[in-house]
Structures are given as C-alpha cells and as structure tokens.
SEKE-574366 format. One record per atom (N, C-alpha, C): residue in three letters; x, y, z. Coordinates in pm, whole numbers, plus 50000, padded with zeros to 5 digits. Each point is the difference from the previous one (the first is absolute). Layout:
BEGIN
ALAXYZ ...
***
This chain:
BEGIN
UNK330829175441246 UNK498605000149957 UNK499745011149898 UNK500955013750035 UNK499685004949912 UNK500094999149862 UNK501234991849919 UNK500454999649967 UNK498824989749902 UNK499364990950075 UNK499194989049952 UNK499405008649913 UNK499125011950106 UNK499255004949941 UNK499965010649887 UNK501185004249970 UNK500485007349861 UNK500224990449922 UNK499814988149981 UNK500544985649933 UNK498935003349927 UNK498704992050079 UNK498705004649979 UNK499715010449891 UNK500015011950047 UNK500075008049907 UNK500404998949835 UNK501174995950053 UNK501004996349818 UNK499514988549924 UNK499144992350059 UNK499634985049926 UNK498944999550017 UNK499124992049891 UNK499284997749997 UNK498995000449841 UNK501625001849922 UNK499915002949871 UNK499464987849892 UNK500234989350040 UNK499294985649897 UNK499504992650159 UNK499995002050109 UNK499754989950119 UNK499565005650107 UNK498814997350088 UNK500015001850164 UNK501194995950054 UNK500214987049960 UNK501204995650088 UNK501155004450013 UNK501035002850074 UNK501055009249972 UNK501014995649958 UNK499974985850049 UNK500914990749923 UNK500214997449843 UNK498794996949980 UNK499554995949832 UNK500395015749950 UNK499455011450015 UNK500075010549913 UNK501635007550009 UNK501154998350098 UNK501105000850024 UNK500484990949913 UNK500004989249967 UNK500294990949927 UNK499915002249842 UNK498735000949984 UNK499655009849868 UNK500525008849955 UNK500305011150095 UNK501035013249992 UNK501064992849954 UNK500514990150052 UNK501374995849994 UNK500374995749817 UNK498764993549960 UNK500064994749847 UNK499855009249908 UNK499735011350044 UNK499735011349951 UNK501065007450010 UNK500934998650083 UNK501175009350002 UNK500934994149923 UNK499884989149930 UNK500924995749901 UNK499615002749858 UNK499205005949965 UNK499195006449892 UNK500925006249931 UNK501505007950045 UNK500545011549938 UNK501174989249945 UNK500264990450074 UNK501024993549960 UNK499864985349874 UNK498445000549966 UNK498994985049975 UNK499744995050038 UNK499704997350145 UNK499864990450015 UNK498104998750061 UNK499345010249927 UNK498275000650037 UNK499505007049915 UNK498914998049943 UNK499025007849935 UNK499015004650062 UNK499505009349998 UNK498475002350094 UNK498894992449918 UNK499815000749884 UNK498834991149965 UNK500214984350018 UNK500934993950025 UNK499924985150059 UNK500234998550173 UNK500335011650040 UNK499795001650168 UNK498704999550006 UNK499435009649971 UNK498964998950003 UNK498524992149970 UNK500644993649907 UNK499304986749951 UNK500004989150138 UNK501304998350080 UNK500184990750060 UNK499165004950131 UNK500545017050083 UNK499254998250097 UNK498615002750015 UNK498974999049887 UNK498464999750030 UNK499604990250018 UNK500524990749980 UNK499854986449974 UNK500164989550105 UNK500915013150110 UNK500604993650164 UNK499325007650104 UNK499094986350102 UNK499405004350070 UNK501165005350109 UNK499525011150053 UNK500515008250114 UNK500234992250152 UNK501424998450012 UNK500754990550127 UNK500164983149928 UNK499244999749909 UNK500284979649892 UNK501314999349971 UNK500755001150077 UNK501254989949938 UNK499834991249914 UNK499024988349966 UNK499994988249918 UNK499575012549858 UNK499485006250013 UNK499245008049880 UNK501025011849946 UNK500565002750146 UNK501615007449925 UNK500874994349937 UNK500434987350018 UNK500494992549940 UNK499464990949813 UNK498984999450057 UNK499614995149828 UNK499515014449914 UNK499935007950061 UNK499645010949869 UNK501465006649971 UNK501145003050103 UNK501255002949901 UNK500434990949942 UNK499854985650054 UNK500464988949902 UNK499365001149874 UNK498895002349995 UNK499134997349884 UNK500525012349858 UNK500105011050126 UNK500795013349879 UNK501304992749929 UNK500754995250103 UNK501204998649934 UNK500024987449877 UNK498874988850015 UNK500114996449943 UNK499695002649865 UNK498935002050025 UNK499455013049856 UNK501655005249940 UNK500885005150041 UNK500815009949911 UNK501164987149969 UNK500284989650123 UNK500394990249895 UNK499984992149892 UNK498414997949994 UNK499714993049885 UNK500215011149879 UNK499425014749995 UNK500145010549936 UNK501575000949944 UNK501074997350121 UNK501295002849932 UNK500644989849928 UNK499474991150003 UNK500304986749912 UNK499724999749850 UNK499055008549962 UNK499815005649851 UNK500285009949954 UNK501335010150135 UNK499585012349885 UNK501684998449944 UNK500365002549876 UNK501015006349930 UNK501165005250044 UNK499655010950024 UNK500425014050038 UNK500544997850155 UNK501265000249956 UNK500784993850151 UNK500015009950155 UNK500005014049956 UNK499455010950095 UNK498794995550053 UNK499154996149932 UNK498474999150047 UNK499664985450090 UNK500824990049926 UNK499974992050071 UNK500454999650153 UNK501765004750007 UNK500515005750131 UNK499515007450109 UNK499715007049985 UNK498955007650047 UNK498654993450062 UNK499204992749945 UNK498974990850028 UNK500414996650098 UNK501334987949955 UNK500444989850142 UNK500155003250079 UNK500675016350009 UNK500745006550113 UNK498615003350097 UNK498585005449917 UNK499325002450057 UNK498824991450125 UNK500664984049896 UNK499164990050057 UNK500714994250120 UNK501295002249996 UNK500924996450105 UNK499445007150132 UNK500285013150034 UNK499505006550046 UNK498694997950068 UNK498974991049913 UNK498565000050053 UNK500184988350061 UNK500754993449952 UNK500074983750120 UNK500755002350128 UNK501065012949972 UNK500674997850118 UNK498755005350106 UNK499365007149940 UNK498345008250087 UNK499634989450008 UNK499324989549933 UNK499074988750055 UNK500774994950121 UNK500954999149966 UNK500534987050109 UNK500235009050117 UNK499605011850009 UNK500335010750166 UNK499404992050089 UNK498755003550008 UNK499404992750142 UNK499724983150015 UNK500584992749907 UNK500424988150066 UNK500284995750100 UNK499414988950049 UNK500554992450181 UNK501844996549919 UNK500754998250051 UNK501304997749945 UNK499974983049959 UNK499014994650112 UNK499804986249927 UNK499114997649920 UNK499215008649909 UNK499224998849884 UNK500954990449900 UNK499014989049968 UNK500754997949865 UNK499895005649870 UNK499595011550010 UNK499955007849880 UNK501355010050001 UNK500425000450081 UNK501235014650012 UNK501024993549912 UNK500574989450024 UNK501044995149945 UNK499714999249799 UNK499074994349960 UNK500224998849899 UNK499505016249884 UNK499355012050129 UNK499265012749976 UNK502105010649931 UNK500354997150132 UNK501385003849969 UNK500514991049924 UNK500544989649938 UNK500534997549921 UNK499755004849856 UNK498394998349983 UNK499345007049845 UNK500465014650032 UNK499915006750102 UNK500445019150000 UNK501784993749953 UNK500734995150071 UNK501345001549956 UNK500014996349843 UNK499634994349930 UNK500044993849877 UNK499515008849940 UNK499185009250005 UNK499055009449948 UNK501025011250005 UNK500835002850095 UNK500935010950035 UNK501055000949877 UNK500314985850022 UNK501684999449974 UNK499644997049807 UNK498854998249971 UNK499324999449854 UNK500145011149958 UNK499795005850080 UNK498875014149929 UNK501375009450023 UNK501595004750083 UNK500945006049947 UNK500494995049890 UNK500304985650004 UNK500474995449842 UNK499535003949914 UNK498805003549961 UNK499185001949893 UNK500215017349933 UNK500445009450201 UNK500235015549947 UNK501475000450008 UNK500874988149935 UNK501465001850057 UNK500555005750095 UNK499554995550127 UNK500455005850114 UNK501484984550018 UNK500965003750049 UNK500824995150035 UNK500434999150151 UNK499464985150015 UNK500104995750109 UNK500544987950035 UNK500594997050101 UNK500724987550115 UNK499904999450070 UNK499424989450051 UNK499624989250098 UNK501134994750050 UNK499915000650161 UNK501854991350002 UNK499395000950162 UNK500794987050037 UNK499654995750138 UNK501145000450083 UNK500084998850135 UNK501505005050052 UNK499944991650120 UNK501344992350059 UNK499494996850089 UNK499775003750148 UNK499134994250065 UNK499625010950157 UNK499434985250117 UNK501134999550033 UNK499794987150097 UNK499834987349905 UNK499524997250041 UNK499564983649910 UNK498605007249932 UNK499855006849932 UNK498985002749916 UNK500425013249871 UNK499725000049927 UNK500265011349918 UNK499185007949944 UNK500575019450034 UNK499605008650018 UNK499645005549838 UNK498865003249929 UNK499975001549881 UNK500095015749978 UNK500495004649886 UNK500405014149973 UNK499475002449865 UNK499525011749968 UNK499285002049868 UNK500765014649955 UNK501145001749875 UNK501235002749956 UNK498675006049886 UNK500355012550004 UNK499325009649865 UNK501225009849971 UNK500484994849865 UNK500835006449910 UNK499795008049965 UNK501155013050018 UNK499625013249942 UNK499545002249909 UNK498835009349926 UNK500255002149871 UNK500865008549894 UNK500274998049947 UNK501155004549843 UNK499285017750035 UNK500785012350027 UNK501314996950012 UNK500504999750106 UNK499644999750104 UNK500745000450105 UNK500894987450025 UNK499914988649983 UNK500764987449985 UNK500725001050114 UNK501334994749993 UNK500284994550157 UNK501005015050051 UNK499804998050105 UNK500325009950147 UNK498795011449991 UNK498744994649966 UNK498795007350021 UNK499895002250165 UNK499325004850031 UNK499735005350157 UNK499304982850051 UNK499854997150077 UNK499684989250041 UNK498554999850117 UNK498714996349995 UNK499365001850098 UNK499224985150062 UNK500724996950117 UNK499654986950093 UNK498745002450070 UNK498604988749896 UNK499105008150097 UNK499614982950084 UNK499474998850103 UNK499134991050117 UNK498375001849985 UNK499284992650031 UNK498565003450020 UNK499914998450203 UNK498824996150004 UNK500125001750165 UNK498534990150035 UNK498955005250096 UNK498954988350068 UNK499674992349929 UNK499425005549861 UNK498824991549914 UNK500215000649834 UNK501175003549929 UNK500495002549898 UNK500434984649976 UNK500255004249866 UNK501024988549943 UNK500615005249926 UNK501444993149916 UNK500745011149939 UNK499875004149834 UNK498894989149958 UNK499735007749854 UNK499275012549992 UNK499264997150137 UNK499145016250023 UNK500925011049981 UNK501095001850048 UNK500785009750040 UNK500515007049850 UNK499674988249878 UNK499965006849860 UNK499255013149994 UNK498884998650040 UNK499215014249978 UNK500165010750132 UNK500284989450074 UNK500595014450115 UNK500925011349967 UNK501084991349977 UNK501235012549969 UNK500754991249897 UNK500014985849974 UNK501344995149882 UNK499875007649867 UNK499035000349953 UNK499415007249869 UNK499975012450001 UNK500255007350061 UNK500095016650012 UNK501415000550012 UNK500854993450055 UNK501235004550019 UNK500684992149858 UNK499664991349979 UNK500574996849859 UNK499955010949877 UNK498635003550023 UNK499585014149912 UNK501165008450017 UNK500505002450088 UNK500875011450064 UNK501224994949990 UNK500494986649971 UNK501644998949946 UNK500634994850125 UNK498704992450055 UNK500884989050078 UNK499874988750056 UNK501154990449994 UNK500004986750044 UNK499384998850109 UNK499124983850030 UNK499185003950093 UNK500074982450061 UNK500554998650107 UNK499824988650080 UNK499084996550127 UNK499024991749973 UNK499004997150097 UNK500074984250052 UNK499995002350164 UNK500164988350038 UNK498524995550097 UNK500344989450049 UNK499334992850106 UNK500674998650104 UNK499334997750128 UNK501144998950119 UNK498994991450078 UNK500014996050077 UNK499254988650134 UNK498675005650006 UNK499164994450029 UNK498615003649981 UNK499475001649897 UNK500845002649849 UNK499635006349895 UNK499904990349889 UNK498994999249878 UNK500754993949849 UNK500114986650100 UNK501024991249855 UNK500124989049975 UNK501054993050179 UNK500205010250104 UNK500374994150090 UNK498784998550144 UNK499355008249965 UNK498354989450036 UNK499554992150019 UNK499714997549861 UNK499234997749919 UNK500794981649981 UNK500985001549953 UNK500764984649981 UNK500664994350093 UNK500425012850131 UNK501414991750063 UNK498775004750171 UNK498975005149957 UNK499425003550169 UNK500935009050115 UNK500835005349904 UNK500765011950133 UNK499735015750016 UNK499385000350103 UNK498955010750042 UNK501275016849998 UNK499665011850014 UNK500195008650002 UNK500984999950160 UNK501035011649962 UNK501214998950073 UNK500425011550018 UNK500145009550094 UNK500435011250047 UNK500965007949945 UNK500844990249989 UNK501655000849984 UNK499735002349863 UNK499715008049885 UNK499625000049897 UNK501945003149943 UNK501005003950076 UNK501095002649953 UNK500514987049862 UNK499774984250112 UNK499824991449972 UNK499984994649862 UNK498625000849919 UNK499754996049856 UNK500755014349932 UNK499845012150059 UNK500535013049940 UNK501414999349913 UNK500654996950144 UNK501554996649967 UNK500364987549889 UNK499174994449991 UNK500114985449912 UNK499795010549848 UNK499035004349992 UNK499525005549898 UNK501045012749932 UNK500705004150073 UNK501265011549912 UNK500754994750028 UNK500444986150075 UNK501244989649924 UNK500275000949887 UNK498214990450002 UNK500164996349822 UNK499975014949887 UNK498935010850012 UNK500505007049947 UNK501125007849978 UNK500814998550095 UNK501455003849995 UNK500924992249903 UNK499644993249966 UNK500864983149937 UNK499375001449818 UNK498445005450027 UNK499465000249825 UNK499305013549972 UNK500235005350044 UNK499895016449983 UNK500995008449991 UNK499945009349884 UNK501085014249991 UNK498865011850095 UNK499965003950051 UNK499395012750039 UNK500815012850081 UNK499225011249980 UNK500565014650031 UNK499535003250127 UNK498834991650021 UNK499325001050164 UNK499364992649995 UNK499414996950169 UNK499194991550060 UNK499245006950041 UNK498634997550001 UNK498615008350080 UNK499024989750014 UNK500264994150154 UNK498744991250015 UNK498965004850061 UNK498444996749947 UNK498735001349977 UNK499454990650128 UNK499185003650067 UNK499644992550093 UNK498065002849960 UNK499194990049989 UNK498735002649978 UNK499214995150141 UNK499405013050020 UNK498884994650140 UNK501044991050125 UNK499304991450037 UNK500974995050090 UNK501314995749990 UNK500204999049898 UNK501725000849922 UNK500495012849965 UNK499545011450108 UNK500485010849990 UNK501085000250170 UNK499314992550056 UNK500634998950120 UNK501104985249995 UNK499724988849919 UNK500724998150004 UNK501275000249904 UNK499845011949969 UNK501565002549871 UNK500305011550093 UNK499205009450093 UNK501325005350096 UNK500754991750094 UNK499344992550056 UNK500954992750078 UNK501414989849932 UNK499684999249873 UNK500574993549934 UNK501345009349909 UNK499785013850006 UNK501035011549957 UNK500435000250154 UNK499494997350057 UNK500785006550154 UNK500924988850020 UNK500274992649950 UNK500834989150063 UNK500614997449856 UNK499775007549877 UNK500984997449895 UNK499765015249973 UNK501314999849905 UNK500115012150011 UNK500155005149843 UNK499474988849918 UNK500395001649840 UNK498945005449915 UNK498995000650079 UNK498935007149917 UNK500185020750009 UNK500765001949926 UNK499995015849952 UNK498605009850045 UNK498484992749991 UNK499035011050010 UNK498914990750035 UNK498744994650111 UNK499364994749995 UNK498455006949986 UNK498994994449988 UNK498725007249988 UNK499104991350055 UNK499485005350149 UNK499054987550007 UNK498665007949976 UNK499344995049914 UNK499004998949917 UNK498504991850049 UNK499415000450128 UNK500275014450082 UNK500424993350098 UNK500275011550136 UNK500834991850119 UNK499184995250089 UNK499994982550035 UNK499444995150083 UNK500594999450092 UNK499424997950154 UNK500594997750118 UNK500104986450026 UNK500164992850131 UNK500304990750031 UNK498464993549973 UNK500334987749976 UNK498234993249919 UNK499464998450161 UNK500264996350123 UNK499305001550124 UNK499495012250016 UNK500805011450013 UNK499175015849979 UNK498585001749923 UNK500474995549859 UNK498424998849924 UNK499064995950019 UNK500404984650064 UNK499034988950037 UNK499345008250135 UNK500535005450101 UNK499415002450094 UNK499275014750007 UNK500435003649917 UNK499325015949909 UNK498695002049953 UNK499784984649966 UNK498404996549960 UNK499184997450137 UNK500614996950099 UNK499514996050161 UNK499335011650049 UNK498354999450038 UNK499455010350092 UNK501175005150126 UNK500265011750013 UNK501095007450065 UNK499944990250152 UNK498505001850077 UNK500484991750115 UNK500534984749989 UNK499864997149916 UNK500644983949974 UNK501254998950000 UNK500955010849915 UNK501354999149963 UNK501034995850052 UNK499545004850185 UNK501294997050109 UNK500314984149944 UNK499024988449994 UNK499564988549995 UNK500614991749871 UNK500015008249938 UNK500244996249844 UNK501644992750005 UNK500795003450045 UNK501314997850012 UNK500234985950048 UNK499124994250129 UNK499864986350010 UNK498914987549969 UNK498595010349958 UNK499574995349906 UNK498824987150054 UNK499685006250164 UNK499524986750057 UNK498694997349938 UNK499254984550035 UNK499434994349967 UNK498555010049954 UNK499635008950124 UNK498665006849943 UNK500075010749918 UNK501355004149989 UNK500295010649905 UNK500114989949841 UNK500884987750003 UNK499924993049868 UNK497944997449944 UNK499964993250088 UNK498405002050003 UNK499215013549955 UNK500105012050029 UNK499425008249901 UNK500445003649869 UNK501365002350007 UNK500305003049857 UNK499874989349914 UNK500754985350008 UNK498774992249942 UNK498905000349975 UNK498534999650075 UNK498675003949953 UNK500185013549920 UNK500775011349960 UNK499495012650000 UNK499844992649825 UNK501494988349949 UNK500405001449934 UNK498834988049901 UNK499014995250050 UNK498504996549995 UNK498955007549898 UNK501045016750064 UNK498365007349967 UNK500845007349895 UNK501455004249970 UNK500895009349967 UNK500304989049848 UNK500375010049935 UNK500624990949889 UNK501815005450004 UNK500015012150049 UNK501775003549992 UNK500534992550093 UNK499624998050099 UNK500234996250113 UNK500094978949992 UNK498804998249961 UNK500384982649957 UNK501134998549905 UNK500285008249936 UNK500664998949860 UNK501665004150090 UNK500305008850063 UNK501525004850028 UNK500174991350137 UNK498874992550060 UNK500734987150123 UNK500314993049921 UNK499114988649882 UNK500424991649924 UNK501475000649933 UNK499965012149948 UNK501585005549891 UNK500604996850102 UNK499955009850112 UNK501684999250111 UNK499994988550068 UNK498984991050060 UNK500304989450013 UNK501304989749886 UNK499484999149927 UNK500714994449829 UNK501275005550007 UNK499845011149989 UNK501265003649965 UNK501675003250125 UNK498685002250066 UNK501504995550176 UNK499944993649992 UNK499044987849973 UNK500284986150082 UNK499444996350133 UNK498805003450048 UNK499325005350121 UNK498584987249961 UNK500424993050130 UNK499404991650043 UNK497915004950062 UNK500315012650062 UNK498875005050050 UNK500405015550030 UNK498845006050060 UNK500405012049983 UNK500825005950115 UNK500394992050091 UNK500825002650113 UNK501425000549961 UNK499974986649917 UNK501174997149918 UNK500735008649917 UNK498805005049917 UNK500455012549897 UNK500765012650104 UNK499125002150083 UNK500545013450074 UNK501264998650104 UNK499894985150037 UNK501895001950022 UNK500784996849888 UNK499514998349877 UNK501275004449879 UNK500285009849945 UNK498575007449995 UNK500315017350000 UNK501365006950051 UNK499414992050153 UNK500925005250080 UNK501454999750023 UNK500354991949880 UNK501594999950004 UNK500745008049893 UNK498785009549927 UNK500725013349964 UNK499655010250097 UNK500985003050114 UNK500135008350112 UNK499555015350009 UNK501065004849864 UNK499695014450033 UNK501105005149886 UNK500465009349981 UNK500465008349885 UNK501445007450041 UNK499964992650078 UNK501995002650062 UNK500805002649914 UNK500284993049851 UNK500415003049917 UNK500355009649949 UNK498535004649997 UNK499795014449889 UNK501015009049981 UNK500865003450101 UNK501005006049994 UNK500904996649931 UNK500354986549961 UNK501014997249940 UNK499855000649873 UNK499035003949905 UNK499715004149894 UNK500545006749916 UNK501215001849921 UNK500835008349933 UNK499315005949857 UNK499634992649962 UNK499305003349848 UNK498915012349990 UNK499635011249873 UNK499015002250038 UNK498854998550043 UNK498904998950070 UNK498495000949958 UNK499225005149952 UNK498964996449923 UNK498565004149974 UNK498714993350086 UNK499715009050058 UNK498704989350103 UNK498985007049953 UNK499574987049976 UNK498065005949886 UNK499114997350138 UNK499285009050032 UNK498484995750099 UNK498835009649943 UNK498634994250016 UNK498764999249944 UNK499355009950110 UNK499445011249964 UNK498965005950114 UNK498484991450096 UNK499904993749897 UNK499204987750028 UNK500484984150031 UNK501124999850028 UNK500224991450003 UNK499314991150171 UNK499714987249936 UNK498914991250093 UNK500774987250037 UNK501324996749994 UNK500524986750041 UNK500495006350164 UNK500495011750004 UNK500405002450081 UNK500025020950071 UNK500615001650083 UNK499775012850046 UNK500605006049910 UNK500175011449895 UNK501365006649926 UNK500855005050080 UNK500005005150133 UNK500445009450066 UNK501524988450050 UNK499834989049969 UNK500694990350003 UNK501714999049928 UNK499465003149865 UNK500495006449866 UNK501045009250080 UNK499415012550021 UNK500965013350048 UNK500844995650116 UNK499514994050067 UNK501164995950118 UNK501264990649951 UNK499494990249917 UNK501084992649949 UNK500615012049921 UNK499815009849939 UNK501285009549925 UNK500755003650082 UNK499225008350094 UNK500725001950094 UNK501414992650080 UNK499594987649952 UNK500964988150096 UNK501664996349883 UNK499585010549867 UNK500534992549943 UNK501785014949940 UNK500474995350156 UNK501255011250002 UNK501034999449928 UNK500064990649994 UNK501644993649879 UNK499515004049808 UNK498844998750007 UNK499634999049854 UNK500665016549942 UNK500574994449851 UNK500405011849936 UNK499035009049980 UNK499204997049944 UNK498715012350004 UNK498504988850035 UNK498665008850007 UNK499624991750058 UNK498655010249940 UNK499234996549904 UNK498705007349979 UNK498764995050019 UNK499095003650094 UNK498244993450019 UNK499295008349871 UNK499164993649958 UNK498755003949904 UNK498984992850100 UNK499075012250027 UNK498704992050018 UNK499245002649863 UNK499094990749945 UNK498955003449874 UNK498715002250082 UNK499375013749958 UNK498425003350029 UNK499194992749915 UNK498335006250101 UNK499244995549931 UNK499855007849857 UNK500465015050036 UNK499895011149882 UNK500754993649875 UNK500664991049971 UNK500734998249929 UNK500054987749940 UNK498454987050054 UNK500114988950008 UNK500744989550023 UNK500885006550098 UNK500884985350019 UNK500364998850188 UNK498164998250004 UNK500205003350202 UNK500184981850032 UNK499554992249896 UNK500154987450110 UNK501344989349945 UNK500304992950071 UNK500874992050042 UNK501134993049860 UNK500985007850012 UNK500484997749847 UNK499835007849932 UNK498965009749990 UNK499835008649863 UNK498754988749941 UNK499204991350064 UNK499804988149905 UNK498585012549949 UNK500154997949872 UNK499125007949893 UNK500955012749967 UNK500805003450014 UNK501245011349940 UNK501544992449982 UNK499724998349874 UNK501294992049984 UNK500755006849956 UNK499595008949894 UNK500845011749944 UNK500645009150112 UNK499205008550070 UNK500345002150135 UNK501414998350085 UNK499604985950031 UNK501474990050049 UNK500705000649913 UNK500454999649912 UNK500835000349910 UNK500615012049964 UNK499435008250001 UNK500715013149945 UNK500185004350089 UNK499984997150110 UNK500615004350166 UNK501394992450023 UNK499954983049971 UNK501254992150033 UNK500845006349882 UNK499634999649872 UNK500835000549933 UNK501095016949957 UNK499005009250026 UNK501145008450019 UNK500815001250125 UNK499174998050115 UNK501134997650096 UNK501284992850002 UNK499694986349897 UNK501384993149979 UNK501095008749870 UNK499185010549933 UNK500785007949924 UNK500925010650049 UNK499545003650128 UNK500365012250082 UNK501684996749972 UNK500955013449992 UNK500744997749999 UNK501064995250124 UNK500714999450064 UNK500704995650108 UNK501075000649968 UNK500905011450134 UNK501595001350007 UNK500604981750021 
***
C-alpha cells in the first residue's frame, strides 16, 4: 500500500488516472531516442477524457495520423524518418488499452509496424527481419546491423521485451542507443509476445530458456561477435535470468528492471488480508478483483493483457498459470555478470523483492543493483521518463573492464 501511495505522489502529470498518465510517461520516455514530441503529446492528451479508453485510443490515433500524412510530403529523408518513427510509437499507445478482441488492434499494429520499418529505411538504419522456427510456428527476430565502424565482431546485445511491449518498441528502449555505441543489436519475440500471439495464439511460457536458446543458435550461425549481453525489459528481465541460468552463453545480462515472478506482482496489488487467497483464487475473491477492475482502469487493463497473453480462460485460470513459474531455484545457476536496475517507486511490485533475488544470485560473476531515486528522476518502473539515466548506467557497466 505503501508503495501505491508514493505512486500517487509521482503521477499525475497529464492524468488522474494512474494508468493513462504512467502510460504517457511511457511515450515520453522515448523522446531522447524519437520516438515523442511534447507538443503532439500533448496535443493528443487534452483531447482524452480521463479513464476513456475509446478517447485514448482515437486521439493518439488521430496524432499519429497527422504525422503520417505530414511524412508523406516531406523531402528531407531525416525528417521524414523520424515522423514515422514518431507515429509508430503513437499507435503502438493507441492500441494499449484495447480489449485484445477489438477489431481495431490488429490493423492499429500493422499501420505502427509499417510506419516503423518506413521510417528506419528512410534514416538508413539497417535492418532484418528473419523468422526462425519454434514448434510449428515461427519465431520472428529483428537483426540491427552494426554501424561502420564497428562492422562485424561488434559487441553484440540480445534484447526481449516482457508483459505489454512489443518488439519495435524496444527500438527506443535500448536498440538505438546501443547502436549509437557500436553495437549489433538482436531483438526477439518469444510466447506471449509479437507475431507469436498475435498469429499463432501461443501464450507466455516460463521456460523462457526455450525461445532464448533458439535465438543464439541462430545468432551463432550469422553473427561475428566479441560478446553477448542479453537485455531483459520489465518482465523480460526475469525472464532472460532464468533463461542465462540454464544457458550459459550470454557473457553479461541486464535486467532492465528486475521483475519477480508475474503471480508475486499480481498478488502485490491484493489488499494484504486477501493475499493468503490469491494463490487459489476462489470464486469470491475472483469476484472482487473483477469488480475492482469496473472501477480501476490499471487493473481492467493488466486482467485483460494477462488473460491474452497466458492464455487464461478466467481469472482462476490465469492464477494457476502464474503458478507454474514456481520460484527462483535457479538463480544460482547464473554464471554471467549482472546488472539489476530497481525503481524507488516502483508500483508493480514490492522492491525489497529486487534485493533478495541478488542476494539469491551466488554463482553470478559479479552481480551489481542500481536502485534510481526520486532525487535523480528515475524512481518509477524502468526509469520510464529517464532514459538517458538507464542508459548511461547499462552502458558503462557493460564497458567495465573484466579479468
């Protein structure tokens, strides 16, 4: 609770709602990389009534369309790029609080991917698309070529997204900063995520070793590199440790920041006397958090997502799939370094969470926590609104030297 209530505190910057204005933060934290302007943020959220999903949705649509039609006349291939990149970005925002069966999501993401994959062509970004296979469905990978000079056996960085990402987002997260910095940069999708969703309906999977290991196959096979450092974002911070703990080829990981088990979180939001309850999830306990999620907009919005994306029939359902990521037994087997990013404010879950998992993590070659303050703007979840921040934290750490 307390934790709610320092949330509180930190938001409330374009929204009452904490959802909508977290969200906002979020389009805003891609600002350093292009992917937001404040005078067309701002255009969009006055325009969105406070908790309207339907009204959140047509006013970033409406921004982005604005800068598409705009980038269709301009010249100047920087300016254009840039646009798309920016309009991409605003659809992947429209389409957030979508029911997953909206028929608007599907064709909202297709115009953001087209808008994406436009708008690097245009700033010569060099990129590949390449699909791999993963059961009877195939796993798509997005291949960003070093730039000149670093060329091949550049440092290599494997990044994942995690609950509610997709992986062109992860351009302004970290692909584009580390390219800046002279290095190859491979971003995938794994179960729950991207185009295996979305086309093939296969929900999110524990075993994250799984798509991991598929993924430095292939880069092993079309990559020269000097190292591996996989990137884990938000809830794909947890699952790229479990996924170094059971491979052992990633040189340095960073989860960016470290989530716990998604049942921990989920039941983290639970009034304290409820919690015992939460684990089996009976009928009058489904019954309130349902209604809460009535009156809540974070709360309607992250049953809907994790429903979708486990594969969770109801919410009883969801919480015995939680439940088959156990516990962090692993952790030990962790050889690589760490970097574990946690938020002073952070509101998905307890931080104190964070420190115990370092603690757990005995095998790792070295092993460094950053918490970000509020003194310093980067108290909530991600760094989201300090991007620079995050960055100049991961990235000299991956400079550090090492016997």
């Amino acid at each position: 609770m307390q934790n709610a209530a320092r949330e509180v505190e930190r938001l409330g910057i374009f929204f009452r709602d904490k959802a909508f204005d977290f969200e906002t933060v979020r389009v805003m934290w891609y600002a350093p990389a292009g992917g937001a302007d404040l005078g067309e943020v701002l255009s969009a959220t006055r325009r969105i009534r406070n908790g309207d999903t339907d009204s959140w949705f047509r006013e970033w649509n409406r921004i982005a369309t604005v800068l598409l039609d705009r980038a269709g006349g301009l010249r100047d291939d920087l300016s254009r790029g840039n646009a798309l990149l920016r309009a991409a970005n605003y659809l992947r925002t429209a389409e957030f609080f979508l029911d997953p069966a909206d028929p608007r999501r599907g064709p909202t993401a297709d115009r953001a991917r087209t808008s994406f994959d436009t708008g690097l062509a245009a700033l010569g970004v060099e990129l590949i698309r390449t699909e791999i296979p993963y059961g009877e469905a195939e796993l798509e990978l997005m291949y960003f070529l070093p730039r000149a000079p670093a060329g091949p056996g550049a440092p290599l960085l494997v990044v994942c997204g995690g609950f509610d990402s997709v992986p062109d987002e992860l351009w302004f997260t970290v692909a584009r900063a580390a390219l800046e910095r002279g290095f190859a940069v491979l971003v995938y999708e794994g179960p729950g995520q991207g185009n295996l969703l979305r086309r093939y309906g296969i929900p999110f999977e524990h075993r994250w070793e799984v798509p991991s290991s598929a993924v430095l196959d292939w880069a092993a096979a079309h990559i020269e590199t000097e190292s591996t450092t996989g990137v884990g974002i938000s809830y794909g911070g947890r699952l790229l440790a479990r996924a170094a703990a059971k491979d052992p080829r990633y040189d340095r990981i960073v989860l960016f920041d470290y989530f716990p088990r998604m049942l921990d979180a989920f039941t983290a939001s639970i009034p304290w006397p409820l919690r015992s309850a939460a684990a089996t999830m009976p009928p009058w306990l489904a019954r309130i958090v349902s209604t809460a999620g009535r009156f809540d907009t974070q709360t309607r919005w992250a049953l809907a997502n994790a429903r979708w994306t486990f594969g969770a029939a109801d919410l009883p359902d969801l919480v015995a799939k939680l439940a088959l990521d156990s516990g962090d037994e692993w952790a030990a087997d962790i050889a690589a370094d760490v970097l574990l990013l946690v938020a002073e404010r952070e509101h998905f879950y307890p931080k104190s969470l964070a420190y115990r998992f370092a603690e757990r993590l005995t095998g790792a070659r070295s092993v460094t926590l950053r918490e970000f303050t509020s003194a310093e703007g980067g108290e909530l979840h991600c760094q989201n609104g300090a991007l620079n921040a995050a960055h100049e934290q991961i990235f000299d750490w991956i400079r550090l030297p090492r016997g």
